[in-house]
C-alpha positions as CSV (number, residue, x, y, z in Angstrom):
1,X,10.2,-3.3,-15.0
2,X,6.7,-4.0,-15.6
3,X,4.3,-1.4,-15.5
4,X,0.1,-2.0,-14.7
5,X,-1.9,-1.1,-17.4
6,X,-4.4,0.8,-15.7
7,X,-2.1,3.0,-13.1
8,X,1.1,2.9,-14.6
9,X,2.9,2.4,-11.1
10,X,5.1,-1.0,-11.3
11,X,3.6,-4.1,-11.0
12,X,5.7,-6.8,-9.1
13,X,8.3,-5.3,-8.2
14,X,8.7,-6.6,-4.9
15,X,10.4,-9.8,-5.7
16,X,13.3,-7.7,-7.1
17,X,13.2,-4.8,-4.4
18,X,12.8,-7.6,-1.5
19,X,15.8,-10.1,-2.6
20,X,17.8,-6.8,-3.2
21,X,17.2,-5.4,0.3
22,X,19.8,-6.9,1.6
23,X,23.0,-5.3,-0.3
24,X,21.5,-1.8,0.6
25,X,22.1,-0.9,4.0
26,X,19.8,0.9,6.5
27,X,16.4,1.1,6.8
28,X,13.8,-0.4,4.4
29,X,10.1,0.7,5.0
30,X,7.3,-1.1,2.7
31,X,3.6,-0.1,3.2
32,X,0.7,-1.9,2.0
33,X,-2.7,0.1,0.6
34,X,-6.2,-1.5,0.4
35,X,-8.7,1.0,-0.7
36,X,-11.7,0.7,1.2
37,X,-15.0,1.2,-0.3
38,X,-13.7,0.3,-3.8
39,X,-16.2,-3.0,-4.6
40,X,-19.2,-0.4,-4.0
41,X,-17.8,1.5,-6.6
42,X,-17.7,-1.2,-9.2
43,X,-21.4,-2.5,-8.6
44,X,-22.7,1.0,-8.1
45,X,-20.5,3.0,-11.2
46,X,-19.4,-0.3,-13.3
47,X,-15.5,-1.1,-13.7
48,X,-14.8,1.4,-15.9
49,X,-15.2,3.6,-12.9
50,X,-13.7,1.0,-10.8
51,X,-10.6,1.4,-13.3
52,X,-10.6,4.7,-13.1
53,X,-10.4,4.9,-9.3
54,X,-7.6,2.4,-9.7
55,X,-5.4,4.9,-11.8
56,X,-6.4,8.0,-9.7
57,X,-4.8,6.0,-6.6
58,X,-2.0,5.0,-8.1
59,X,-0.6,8.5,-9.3
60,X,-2.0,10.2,-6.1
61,X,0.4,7.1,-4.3
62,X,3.2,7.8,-6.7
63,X,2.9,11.8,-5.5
64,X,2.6,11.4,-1.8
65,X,5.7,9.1,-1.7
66,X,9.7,10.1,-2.7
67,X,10.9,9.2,-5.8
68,X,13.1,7.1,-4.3
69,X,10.5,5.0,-3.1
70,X,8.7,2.4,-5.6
71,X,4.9,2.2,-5.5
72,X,3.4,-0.8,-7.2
73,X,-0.5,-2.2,-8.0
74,X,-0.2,-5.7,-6.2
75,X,-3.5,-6.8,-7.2
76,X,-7.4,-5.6,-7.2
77,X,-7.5,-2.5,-4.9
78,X,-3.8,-3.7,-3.2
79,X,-1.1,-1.3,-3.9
80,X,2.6,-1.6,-2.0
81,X,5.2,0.9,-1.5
82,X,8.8,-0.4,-0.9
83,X,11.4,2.4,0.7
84,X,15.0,2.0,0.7
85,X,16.9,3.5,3.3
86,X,14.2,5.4,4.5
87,X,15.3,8.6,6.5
88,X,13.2,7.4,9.6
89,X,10.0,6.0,11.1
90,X,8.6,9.4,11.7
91,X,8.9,10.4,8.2
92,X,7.5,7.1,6.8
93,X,4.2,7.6,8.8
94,X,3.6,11.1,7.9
95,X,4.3,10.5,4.1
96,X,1.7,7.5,4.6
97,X,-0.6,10.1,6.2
98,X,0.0,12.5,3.4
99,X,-0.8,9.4,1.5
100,X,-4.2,8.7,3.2
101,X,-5.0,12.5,2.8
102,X,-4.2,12.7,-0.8
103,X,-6.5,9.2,-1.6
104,X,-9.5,10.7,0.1
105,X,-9.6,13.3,-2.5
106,X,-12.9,13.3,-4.4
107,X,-12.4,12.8,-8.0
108,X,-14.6,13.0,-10.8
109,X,-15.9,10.0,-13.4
110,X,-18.2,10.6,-16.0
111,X,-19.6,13.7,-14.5
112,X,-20.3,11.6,-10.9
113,X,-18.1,12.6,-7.8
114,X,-16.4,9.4,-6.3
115,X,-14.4,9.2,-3.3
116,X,-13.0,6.0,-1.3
117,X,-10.4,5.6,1.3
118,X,-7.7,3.4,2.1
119,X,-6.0,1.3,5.3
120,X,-2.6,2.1,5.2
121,X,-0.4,-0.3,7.4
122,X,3.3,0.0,7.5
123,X,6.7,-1.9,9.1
124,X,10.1,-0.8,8.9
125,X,13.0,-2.4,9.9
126,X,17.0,-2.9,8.8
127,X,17.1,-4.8,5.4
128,X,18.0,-8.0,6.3
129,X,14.5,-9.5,6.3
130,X,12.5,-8.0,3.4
131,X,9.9,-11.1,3.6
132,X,9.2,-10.8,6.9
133,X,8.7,-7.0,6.3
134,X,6.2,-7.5,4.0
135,X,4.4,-10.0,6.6
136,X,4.7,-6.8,9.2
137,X,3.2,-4.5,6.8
138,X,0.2,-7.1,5.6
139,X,-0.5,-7.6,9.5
140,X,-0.6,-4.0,10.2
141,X,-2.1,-3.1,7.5
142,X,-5.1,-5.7,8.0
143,X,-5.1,-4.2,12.1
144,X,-6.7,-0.8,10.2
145,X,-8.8,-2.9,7.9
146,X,-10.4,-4.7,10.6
147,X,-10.8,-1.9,13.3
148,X,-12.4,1.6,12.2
149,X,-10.6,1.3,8.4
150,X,-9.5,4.4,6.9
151,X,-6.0,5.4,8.7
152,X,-2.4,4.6,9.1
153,X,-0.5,1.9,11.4
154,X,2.9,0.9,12.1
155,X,3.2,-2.6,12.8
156,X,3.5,-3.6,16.6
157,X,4.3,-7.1,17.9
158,X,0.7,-6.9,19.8
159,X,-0.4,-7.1,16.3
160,X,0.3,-10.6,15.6
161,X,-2.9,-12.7,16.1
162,X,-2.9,-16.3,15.7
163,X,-5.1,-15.9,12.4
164,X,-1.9,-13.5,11.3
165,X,0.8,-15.8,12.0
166,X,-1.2,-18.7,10.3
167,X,0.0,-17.2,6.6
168,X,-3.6,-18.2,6.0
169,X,-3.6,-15.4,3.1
170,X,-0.8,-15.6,0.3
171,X,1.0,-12.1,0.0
172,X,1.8,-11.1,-3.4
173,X,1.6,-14.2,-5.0
């Protein structure tokens, strides 16, 4: 596995947890994380700080989730969580809760308090379709960044929007 630099969570792991899906029965839940407010923090505080915040979300995903489940830095301020035979929904939205908690946490940088929060959105389904999965979570995920940001959603067919279906953005490329 590789491993980011700056958060030490696994970094692209969902090729490998997506094409294995399949040959582990049950449920597999993935969530995707954008932090919100994280581009004020690099003009205001510099990347450094930027970097910083980067690591403190990353161990504060890694300890909100089950060790069973792999977190991993997807890109800038993009981190996705990939849950094997999840125990059920209900447990997957109140770790991603926990989750949301847990990120808006202030946290200290050079002597400056810090704080940003996150859009959580999540799908779960039986593992015969990571990819669309992952298109669920990005969709749900982007329903929280567009409306009042800062919480948790489980993706809903209502969800889909023309713009959505599209595939107008690449996910993890």
């Amino acid at each position: 596995m590789i491993f980011d630099r700056i958060t030490q969570v696994v970094r692209e792991a969902h090729a490998r947890i997506l094409n294995d899906a399949p040959r582990h029965p049950g449920l597999l839940a993935v969530a995707l994380i954008d932090i919100d407010g994280f581009k004020q923090i690099n003009d205001v505080h510099g990347h450094a700080a930027g970097d910083h915040t980067i690591m403190v979300v990353g161990h504060r995903l890694r300890d909100a989730y089950p060790r069973r489940a792999t977190v991993a830095r997807i890109g800038g301020d993009e981190f996705a969580v990939f849950w094997p035979r999840v125990d059920s929904t209900g447990l997957m939205h109140a770790m991603s809760e926990d989750a949301l908690d847990a990120i808006r946490e202030p946290f200290a940088f050079e002597g400056v308090m810090l704080q940003v929060n996150a859009s959580i959105g999540y799908s779960i389904c039986l593992t015969e379709d990571g990819e669309g999965l992952l298109v669920q979570a990005d969709t749900a995920m982007y329903h929280v960044k567009h409306g009042a940001k800062n919480g948790v959603a489980r993706y809903r067919p209502s969800m889909q929007t023309p713009e959505r279906r599209s595939g107008n953005r690449p996910l993890l490329s």
